[in-house]
C-alpha positions as CSV (number, residue, x, y, z in Angstrom):
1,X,97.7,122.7,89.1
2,X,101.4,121.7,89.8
3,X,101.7,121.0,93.6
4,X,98.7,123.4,94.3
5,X,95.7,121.9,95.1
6,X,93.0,124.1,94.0
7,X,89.7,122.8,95.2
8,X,88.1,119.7,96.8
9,X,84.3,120.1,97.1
10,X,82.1,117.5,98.3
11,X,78.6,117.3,98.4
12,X,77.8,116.5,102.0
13,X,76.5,113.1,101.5
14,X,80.0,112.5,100.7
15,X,81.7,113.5,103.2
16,X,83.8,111.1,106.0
17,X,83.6,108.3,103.3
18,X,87.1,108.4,102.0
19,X,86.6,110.3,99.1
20,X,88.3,113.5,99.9
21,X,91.2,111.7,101.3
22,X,91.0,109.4,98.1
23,X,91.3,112.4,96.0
24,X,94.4,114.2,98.0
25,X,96.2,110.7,98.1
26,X,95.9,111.0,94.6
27,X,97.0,114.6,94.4
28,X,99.9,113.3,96.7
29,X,100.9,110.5,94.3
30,X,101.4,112.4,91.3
31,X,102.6,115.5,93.0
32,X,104.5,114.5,96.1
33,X,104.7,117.8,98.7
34,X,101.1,119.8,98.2
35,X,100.1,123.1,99.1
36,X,96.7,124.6,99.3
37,X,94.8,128.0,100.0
38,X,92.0,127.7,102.6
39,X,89.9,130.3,104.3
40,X,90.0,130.3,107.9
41,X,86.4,130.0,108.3
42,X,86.1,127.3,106.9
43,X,86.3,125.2,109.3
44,X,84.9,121.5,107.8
45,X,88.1,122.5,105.4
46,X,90.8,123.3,107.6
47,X,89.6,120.5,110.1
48,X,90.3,118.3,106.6
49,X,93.2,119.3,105.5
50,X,94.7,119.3,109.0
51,X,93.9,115.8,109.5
52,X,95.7,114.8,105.7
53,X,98.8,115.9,107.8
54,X,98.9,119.6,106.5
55,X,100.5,122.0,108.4
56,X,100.4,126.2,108.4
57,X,102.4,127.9,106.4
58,X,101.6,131.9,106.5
59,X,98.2,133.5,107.1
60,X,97.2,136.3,104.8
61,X,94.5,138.6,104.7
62,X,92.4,137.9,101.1
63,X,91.4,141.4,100.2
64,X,88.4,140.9,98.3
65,X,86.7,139.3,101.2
66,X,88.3,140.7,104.3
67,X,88.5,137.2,105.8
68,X,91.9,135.3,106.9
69,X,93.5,133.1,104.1
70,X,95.8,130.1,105.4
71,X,98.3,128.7,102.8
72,X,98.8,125.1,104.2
73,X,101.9,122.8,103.0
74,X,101.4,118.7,102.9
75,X,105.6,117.3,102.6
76,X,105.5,113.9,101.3
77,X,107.1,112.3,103.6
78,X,108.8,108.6,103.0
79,X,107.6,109.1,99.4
80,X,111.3,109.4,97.8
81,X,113.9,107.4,98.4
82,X,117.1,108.7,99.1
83,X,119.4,105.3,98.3
């Protein structure tokens, strides 16, 4: 959806094989800087996206749920070239 990741789920026997990361570099490729919603919780997701190299851009409260909501940002760096 634009720049806005909305999902990556994996079933479990496919996790830590690349795939995931496979599917953000793609993201990345076509989209450059990326942005995603995560719930704090979850923590096999935020351990994910922290490793891709996203970083913390606010933390909201998600009403429907009560539970914290991190919007993360992923800049692209050394994608563009400035010359």
């Amino acid at each position: 959806m634009g720049n806005e990741v909305g999902a990556i789920f994996l079933q479990p026997k496919y996790h830590s094989k690349g795939v995931g990361k496979a599917l953000m570099d793609k993201a990345q490729a076509l989209h450059g800087d990326l942005e995603v919603e995560v719930f704090k919780e979850n923590s096999i997701g935020c351990a994910f996206y922290f490793r891709y190299g996203f970083e913390l851009l606010k933390e909201t409260l998600h009403e429907p749920t009560g539970q914290q909501l991190l919007r993360l940002g992923f800049t692209a760096k050394g994608s563009y070239s400035t010359v």
